[in-house]
Gaussian input, Z-matrix of N, CA and C with variables (Angstrom, degrees):
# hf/3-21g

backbone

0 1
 N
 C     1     B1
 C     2     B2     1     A1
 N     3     B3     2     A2     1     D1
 C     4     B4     3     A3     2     D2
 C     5     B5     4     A4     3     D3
 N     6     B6     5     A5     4     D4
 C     7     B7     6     A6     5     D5
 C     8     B8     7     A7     6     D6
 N     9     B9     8     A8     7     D7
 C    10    B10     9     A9     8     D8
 C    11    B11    10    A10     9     D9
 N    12    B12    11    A11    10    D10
 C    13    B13    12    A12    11    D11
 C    14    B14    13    A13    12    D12
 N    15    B15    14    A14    13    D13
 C    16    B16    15    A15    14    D14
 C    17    B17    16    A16    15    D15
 N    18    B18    17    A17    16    D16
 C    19    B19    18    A18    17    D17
 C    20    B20    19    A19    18    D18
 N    21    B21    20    A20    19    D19
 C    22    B22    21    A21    20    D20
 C    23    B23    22    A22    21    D21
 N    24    B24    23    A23    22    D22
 C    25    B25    24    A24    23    D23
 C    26    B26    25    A25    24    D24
 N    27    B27    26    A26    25    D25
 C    28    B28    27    A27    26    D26
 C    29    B29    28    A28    27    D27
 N    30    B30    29    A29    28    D28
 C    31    B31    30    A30    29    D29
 C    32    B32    31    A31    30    D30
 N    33    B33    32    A32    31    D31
 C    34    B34    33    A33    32    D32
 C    35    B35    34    A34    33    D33
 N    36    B36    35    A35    34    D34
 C    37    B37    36    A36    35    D35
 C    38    B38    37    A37    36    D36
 N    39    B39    38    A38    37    D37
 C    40    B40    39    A39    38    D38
 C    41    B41    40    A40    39    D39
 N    42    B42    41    A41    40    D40
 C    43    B43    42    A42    41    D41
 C    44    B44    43    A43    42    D42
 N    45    B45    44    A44    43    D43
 C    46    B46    45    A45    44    D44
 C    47    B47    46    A46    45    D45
 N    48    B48    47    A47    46    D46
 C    49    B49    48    A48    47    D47
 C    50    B50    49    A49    48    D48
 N    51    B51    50    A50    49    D49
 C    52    B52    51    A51    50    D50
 C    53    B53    52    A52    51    D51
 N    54    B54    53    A53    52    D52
 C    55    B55    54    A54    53    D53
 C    56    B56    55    A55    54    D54
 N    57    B57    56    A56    55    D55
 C    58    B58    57    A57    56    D56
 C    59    B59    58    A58    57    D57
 N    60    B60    59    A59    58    D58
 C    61    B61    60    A60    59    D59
 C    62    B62    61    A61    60    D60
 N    63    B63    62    A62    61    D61
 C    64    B64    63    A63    62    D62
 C    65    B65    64    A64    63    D63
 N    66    B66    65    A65    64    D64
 C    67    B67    66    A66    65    D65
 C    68    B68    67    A67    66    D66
 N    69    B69    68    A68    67    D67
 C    70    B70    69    A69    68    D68
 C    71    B71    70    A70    69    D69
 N    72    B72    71    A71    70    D70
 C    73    B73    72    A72    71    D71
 C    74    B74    73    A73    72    D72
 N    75    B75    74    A74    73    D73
 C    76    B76    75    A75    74    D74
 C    77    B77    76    A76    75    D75
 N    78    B78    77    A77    76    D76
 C    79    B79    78    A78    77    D77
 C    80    B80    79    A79    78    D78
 N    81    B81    80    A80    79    D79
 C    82    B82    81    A81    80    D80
 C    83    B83    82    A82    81    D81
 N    84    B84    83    A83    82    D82
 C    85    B85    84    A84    83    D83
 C    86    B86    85    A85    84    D84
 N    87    B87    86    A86    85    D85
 C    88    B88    87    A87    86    D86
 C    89    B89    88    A88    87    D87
 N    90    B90    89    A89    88    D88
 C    91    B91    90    A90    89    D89
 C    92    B92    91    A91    90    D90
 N    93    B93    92    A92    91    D91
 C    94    B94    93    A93    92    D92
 C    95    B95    94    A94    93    D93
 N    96    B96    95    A95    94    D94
 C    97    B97    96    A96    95    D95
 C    98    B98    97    A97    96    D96
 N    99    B99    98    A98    97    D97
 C   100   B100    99    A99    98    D98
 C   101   B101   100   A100    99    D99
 N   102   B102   101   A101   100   D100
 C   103   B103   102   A102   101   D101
 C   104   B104   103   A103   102   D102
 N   105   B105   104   A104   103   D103
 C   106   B106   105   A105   104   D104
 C   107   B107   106   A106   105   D105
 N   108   B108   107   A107   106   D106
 C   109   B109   108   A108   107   D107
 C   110   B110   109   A109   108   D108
 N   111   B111   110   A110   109   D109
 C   112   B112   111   A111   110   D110
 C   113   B113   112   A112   111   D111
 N   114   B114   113   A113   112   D112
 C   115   B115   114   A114   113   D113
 C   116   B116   115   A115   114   D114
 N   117   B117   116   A116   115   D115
 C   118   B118   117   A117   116   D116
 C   119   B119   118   A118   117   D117
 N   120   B120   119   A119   118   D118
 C   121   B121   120   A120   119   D119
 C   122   B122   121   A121   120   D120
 N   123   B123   122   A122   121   D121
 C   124   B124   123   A123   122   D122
 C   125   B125   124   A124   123   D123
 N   126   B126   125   A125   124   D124
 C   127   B127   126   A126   125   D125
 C   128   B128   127   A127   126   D126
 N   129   B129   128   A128   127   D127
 C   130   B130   129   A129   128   D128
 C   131   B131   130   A130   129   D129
 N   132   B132   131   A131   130   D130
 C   133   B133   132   A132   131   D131
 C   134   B134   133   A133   132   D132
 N   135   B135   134   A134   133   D133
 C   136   B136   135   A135   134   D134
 C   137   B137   136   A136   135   D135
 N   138   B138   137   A137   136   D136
 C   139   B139   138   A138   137   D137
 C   140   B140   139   A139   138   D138
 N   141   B141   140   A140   139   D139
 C   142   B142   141   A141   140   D140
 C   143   B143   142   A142   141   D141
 N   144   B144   143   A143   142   D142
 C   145   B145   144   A144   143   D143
 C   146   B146   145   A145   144   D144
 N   147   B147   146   A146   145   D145
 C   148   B148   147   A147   146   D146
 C   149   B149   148   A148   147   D147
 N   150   B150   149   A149   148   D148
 C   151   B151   150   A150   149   D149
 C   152   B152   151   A151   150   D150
 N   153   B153   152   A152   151   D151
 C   154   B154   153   A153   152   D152
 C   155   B155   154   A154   153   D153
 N   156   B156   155   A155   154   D154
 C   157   B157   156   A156   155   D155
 C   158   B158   157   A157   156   D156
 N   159   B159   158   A158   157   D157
 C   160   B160   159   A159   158   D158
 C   161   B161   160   A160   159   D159
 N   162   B162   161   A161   160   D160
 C   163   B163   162   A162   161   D161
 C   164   B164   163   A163   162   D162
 N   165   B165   164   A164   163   D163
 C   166   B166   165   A165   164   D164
 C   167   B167   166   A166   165   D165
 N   168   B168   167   A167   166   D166
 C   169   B169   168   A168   167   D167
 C   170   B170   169   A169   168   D168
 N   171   B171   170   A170   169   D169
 C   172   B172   171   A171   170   D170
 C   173   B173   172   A172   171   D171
 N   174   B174   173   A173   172   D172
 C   175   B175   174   A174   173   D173
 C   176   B176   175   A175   174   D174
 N   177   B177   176   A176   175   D175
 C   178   B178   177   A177   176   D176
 C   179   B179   178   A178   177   D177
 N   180   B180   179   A179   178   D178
 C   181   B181   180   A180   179   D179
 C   182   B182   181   A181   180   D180
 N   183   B183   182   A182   181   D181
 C   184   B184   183   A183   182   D182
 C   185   B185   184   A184   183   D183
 N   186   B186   185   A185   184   D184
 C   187   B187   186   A186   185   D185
 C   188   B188   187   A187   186   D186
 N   189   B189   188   A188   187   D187
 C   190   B190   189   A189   188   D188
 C   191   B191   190   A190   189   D189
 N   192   B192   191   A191   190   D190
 C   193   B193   192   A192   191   D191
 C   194   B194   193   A193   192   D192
 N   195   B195   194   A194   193   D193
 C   196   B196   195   A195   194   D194
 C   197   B197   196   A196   195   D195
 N   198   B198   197   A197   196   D196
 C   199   B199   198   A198   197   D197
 C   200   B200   199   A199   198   D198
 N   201   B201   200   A200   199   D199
 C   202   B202   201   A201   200   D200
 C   203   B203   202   A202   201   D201

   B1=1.4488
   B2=1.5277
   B3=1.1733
   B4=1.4031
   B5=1.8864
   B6=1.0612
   B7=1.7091
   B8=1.3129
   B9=1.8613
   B10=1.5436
   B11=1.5028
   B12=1.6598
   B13=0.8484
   B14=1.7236
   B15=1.1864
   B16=1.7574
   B17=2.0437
   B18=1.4232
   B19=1.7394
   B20=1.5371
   B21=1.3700
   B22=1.8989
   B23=1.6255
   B24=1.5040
   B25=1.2577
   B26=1.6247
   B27=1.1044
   B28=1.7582
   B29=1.7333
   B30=1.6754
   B31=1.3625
   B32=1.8623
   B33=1.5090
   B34=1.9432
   B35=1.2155
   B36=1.5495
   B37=1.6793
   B38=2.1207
   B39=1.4533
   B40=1.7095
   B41=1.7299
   B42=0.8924
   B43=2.1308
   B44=1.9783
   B45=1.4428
   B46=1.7494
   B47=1.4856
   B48=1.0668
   B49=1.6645
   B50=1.8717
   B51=1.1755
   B52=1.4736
   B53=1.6509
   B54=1.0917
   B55=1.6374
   B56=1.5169
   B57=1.4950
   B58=1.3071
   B59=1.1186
   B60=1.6430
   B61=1.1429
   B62=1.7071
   B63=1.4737
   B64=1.4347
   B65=1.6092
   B66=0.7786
   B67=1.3338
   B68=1.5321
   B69=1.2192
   B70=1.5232
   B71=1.2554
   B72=2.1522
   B73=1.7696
   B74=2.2672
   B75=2.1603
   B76=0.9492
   B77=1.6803
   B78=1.2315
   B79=1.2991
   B80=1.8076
   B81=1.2080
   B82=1.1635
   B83=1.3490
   B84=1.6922
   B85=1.7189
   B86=1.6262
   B87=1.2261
   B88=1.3674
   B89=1.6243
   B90=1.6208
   B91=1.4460
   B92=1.6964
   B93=0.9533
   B94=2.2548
   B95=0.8763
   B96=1.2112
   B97=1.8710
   B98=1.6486
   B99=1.2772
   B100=1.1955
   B101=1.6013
   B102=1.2540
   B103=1.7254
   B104=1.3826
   B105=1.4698
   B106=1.4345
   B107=1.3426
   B108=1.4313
   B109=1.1286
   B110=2.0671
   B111=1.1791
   B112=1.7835
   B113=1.1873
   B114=2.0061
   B115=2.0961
   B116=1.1725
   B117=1.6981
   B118=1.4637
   B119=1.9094
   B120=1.1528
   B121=1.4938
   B122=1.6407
   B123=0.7863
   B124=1.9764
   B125=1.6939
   B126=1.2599
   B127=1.8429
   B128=1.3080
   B129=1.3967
   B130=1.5582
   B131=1.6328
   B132=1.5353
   B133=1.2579
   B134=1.8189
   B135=1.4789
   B136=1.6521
   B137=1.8237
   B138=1.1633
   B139=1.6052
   B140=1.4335
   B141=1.3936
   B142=1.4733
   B143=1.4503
   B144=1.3654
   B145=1.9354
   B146=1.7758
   B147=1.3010
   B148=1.3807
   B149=1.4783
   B150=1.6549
   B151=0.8878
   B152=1.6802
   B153=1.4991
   B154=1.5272
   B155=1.9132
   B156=1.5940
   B157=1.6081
   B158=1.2472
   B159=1.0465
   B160=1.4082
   B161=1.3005
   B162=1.5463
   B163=1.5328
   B164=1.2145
   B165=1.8457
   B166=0.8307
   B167=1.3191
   B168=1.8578
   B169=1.5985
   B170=1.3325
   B171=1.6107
   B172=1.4426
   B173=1.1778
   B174=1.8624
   B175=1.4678
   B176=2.0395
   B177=1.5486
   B178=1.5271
   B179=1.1282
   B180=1.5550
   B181=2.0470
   B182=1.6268
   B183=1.9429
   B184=1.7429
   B185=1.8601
   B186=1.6816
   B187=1.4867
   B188=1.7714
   B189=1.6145
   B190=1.2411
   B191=1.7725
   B192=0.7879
   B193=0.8917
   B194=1.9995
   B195=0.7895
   B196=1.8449
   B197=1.5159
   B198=1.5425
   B199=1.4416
   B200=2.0184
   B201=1.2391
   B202=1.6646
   B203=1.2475
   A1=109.13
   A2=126.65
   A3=133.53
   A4=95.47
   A5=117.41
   A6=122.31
   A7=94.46
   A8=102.51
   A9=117.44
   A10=84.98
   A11=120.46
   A12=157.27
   A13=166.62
   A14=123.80
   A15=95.58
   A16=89.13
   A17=81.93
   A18=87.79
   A19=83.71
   A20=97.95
   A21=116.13
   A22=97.47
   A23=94.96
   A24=114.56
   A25=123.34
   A26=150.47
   A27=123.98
   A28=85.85
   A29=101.19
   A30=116.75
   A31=125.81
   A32=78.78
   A33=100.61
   A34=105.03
   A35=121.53
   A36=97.43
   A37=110.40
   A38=81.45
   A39=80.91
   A40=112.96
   A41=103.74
   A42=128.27
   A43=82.41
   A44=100.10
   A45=100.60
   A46=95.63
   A47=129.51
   A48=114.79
   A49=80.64
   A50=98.99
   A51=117.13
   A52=105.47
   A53=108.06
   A54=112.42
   A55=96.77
   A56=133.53
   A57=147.37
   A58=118.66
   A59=115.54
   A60=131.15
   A61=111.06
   A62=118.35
   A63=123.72
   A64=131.21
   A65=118.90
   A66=129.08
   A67=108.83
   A68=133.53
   A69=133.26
   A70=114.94
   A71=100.53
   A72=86.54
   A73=74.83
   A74=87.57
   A75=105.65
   A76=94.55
   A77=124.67
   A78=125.72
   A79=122.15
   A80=136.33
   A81=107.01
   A82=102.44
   A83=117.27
   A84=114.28
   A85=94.56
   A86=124.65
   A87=128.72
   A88=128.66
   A89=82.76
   A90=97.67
   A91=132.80
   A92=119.90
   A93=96.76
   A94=98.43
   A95=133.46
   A96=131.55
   A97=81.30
   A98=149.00
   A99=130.43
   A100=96.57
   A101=136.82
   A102=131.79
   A103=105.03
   A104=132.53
   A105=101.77
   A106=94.47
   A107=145.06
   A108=144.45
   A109=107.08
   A110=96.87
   A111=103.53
   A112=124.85
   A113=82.50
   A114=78.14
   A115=118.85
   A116=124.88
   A117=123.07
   A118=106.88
   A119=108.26
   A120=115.81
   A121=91.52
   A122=127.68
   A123=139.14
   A124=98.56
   A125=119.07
   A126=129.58
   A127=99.09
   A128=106.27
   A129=125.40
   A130=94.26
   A131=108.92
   A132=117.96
   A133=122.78
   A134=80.30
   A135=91.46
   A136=118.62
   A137=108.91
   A138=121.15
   A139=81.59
   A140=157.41
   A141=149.45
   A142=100.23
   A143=79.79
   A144=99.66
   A145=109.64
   A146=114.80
   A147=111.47
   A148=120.10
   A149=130.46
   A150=137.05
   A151=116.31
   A152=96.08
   A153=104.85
   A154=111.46
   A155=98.05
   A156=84.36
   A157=137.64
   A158=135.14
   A159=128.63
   A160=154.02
   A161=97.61
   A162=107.62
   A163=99.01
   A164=126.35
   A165=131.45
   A166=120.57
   A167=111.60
   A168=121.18
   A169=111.80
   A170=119.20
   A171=119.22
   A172=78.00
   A173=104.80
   A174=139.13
   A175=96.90
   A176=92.29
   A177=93.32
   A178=114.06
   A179=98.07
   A180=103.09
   A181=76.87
   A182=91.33
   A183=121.20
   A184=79.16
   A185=93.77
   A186=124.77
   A187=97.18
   A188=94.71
   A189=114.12
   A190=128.82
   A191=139.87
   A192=157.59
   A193=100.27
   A194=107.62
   A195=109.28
   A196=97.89
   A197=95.94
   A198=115.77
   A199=103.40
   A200=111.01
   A201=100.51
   A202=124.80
   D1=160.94
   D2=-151.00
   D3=-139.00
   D4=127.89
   D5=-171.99
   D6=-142.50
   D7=141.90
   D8=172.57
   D9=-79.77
   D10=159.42
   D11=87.65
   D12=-20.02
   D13=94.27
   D14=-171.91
   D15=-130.01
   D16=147.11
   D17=-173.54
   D18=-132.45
   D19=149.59
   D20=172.08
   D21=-145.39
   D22=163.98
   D23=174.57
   D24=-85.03
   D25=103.77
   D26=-148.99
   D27=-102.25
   D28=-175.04
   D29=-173.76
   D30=-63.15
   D31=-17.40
   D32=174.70
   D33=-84.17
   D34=-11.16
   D35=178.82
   D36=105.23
   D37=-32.99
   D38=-177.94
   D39=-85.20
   D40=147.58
   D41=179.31
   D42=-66.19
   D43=139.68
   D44=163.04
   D45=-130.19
   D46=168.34
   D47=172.12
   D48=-140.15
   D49=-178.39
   D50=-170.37
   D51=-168.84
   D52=172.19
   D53=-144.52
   D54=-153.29
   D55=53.54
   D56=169.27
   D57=0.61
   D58=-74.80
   D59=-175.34
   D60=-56.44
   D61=-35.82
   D62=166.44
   D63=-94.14
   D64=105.93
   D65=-141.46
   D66=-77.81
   D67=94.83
   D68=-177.44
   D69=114.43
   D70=3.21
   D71=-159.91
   D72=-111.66
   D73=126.97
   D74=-169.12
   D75=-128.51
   D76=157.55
   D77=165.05
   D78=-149.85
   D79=164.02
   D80=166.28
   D81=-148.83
   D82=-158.10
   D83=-146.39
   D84=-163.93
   D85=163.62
   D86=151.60
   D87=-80.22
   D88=-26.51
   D89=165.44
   D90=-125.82
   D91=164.34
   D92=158.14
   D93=-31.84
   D94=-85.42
   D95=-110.66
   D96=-101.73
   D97=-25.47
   D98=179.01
   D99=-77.40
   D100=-57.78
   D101=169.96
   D102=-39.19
   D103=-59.67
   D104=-168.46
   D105=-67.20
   D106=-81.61
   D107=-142.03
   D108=-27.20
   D109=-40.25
   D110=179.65
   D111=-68.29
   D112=-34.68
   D113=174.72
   D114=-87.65
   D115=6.84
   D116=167.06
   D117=-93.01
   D118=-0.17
   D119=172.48
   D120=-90.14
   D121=-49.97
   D122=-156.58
   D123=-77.63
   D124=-47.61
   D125=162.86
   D126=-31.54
   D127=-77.27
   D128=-166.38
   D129=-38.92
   D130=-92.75
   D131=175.88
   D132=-1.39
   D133=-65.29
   D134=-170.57
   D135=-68.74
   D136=-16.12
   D137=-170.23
   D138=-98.76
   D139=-58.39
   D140=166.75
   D141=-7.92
   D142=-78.64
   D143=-159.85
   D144=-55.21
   D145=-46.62
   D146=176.41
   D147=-55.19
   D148=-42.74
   D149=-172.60
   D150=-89.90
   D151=-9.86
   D152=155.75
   D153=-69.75
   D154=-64.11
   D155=166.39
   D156=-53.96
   D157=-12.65
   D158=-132.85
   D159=56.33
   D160=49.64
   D161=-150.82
   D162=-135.44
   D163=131.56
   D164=168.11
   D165=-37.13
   D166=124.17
   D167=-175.57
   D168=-43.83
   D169=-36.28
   D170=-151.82
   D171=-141.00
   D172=178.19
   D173=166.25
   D174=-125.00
   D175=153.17
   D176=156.58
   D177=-64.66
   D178=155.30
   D179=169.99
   D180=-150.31
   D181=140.97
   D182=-175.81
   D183=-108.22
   D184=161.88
   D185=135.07
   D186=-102.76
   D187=139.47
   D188=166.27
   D189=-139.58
   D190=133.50
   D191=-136.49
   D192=-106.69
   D193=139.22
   D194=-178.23
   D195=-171.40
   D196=126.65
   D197=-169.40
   D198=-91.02
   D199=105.06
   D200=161.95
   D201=-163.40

């Protein structure tokens, strides 16, 4: 399976990445490539646990548009 991504830099300095479509599944890194690498460990993780509950793998995610 193939997942967007968004990684930022926070005020500590560390990469966090986050995983939109999965809701809570957050990870982070010292670097990029160490943050993504975690959040494809944290994906995994998180699609385990959901489909252990019974819980939809994913959520929708829109592009939206906002005029300002």
């Amino acid at each position: 399976m193939k997942f967007i991504i968004t990684i930022f830099r926070d005020e500590d300095g560390m990469f966090i990445a986050e995983c939109p479509s999965i809701p809570g599944c957050v990870s982070q890194g010292k670097t990029e490539q160490e943050a993504e690498k975690n959040i494809q460990e944290a994906i995994k993780e998180c699609l385990e646990v959901r489909a252990e509950k019974g819980m939809p793998l994913t959520v929708t995610t829109r592009q939206v548009e906002v005029n300002i």
